[in-house]
C-alpha positions in Angstrom: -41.4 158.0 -31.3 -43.7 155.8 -28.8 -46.1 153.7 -30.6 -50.0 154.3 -29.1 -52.4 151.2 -29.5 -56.5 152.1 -29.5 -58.2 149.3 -28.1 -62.0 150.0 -28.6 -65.1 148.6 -30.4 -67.0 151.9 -30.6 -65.4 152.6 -34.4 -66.5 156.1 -34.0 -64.8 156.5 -30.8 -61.8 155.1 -31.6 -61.4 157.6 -34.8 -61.8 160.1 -33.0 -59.4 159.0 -30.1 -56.6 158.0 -32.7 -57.1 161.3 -35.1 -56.7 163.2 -32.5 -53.5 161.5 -30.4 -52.0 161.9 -33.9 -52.8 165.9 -34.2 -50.4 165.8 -30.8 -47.7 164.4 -32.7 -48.2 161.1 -31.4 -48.0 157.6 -33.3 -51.3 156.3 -33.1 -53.2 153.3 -34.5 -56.7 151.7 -33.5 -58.3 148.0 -33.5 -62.1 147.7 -32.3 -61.6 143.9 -31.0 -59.0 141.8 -29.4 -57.7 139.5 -32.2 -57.1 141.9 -34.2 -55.2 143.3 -31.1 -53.4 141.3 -30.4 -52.1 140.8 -34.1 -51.3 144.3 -34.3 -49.3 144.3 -30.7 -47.3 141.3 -32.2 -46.6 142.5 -35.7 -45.9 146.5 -34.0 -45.4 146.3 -30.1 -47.0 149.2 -28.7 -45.4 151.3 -26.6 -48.5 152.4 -24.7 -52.0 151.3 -24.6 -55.3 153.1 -24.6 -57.7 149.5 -23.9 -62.0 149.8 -23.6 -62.8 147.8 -20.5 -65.8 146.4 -22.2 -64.9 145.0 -25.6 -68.2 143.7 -27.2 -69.0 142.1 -23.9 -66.2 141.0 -23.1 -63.7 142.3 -20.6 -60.3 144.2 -22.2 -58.6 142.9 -18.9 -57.9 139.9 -20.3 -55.8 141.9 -22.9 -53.7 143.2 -20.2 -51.1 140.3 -19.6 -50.5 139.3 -23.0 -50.2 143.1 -23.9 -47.5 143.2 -20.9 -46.1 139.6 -22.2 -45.2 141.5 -25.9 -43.8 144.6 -24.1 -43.3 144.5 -20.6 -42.6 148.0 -20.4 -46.2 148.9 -22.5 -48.2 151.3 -20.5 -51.6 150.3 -20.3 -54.8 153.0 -19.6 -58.0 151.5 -19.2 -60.3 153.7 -19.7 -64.6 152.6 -18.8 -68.2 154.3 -19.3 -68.9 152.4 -16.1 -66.7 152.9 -13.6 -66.0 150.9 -10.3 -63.2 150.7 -7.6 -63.4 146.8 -8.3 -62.7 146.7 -11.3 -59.9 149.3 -11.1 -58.5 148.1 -8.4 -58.0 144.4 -11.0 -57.1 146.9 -13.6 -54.0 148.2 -11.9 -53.0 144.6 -10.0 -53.1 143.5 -13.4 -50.2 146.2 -14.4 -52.6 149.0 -16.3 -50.5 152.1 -14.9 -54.3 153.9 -15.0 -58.1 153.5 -15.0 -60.5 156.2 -16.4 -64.1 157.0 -16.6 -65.4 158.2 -20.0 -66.2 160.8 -20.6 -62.4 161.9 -20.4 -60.0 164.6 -22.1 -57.4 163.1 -24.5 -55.3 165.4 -22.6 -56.1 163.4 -20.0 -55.5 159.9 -21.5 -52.2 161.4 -22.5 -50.9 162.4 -19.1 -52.2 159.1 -17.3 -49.4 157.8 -19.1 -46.9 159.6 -17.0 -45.2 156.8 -14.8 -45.2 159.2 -11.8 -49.1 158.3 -11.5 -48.6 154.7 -11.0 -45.8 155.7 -8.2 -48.2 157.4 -6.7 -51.1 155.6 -6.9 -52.9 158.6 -8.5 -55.1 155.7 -10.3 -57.4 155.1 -7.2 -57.3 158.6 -4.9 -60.5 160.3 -4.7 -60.6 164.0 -3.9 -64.1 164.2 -2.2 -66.0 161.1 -0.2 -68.2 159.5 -2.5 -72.3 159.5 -2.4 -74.3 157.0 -0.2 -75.3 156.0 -4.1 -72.6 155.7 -5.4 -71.2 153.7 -2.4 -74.0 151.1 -2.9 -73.3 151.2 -6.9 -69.7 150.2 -5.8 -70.5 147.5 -3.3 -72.7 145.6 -5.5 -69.9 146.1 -8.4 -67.6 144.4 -5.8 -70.0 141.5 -4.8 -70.9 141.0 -8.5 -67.3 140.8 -9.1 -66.6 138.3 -6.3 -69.3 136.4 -7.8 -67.9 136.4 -11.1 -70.9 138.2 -13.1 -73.6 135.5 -11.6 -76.6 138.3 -10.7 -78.8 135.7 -8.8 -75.7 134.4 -6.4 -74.9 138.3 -6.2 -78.6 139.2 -5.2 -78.5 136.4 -2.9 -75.4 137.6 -1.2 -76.9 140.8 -1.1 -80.2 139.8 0.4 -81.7 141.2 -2.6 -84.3 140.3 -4.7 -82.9 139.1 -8.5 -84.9 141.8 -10.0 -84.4 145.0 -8.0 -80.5 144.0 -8.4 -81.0 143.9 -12.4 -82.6 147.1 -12.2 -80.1 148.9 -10.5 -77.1 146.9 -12.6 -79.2 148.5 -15.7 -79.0 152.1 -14.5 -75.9 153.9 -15.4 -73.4 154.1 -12.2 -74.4 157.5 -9.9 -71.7 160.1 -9.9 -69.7 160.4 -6.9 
């Protein structure tokens, strides 16, 4: 039986994720932080991965390549409450085989394991063009990215003052 590793710091979320992976027959497990992640991975490698993009602050990227380096044939889902095409698009170059927004199905989080959706590149298609919003929610993701998190080089790239950019990085991301 494949092995299912629940990488999130919301405790209550991660229950709920892991109890009910396990009604489906599944072997699963959960950690809330990446030490204790990456403990767990070395003591049982995990066969896939369900990884919080945002581990108390931190980014559960960085988890990805010495997830891969225990088991190189771990499938990784990142799922995100904030969702942008930057940081899925470094989610899958990074070797995650998916990237999805929360609120999401554990049905969902099941079948994103299936290899055919990395083949496919089922990770980044969108059905419908997205909002003029949510465009300019994923162009200043993008140039926040480029700029490594730094919001007053960001707003300056932007031609933006400093504080109208941390009031829109404060809003939740617009739906597409």
């Amino acid at each position: 039986m494949e092995h299912i590793l629940v990488i999130d710091d919301d405790e209550t979320f991660n229950e709920v994720l892991t109890r009910a992976l396990r009604r489906r027959g599944l072997e699963a497990a959960g950690v809330t932080d990446a030490a204790t992640a990456l403990v767990r991975a070395n003591q049982q490698p995990p066969d896939r991965v369900v990884l919080d993009l945002n581990l108390a602050g931190n980014s559960g990227l960085a988890l990805i390549a010495p997830l891969l380096a225990i088991n190189p044939a771990c499938r990784i889902v990142v799922l995100t409450g904030y969702a942008s095409i930057a940081t899925a698009v470094d989610a899958i170059k990074l070797g995650a085989v998916q990237y999805l927004a929360k609120p999401v199905e554990v049905d969902a989080i099941v079948a994103a394991f299936d290899a055919k959706a990395r083949a496919t590149g089922e990770a980044l298609s969108a059905v419908e063009p997205l909002s003029v919003d949510r465009l300019e929610w994923e162009h200043i993701q993008r140039v926040l990215h480029e700029h490594d998190g730094n919001v007053s080089a960001t707003a300056r790239a932007l031609k933006m003052h400093r504080r109208t950019l941390q009031r829109k990085l404060s809003k939740r991301p617009v739906k597409s």
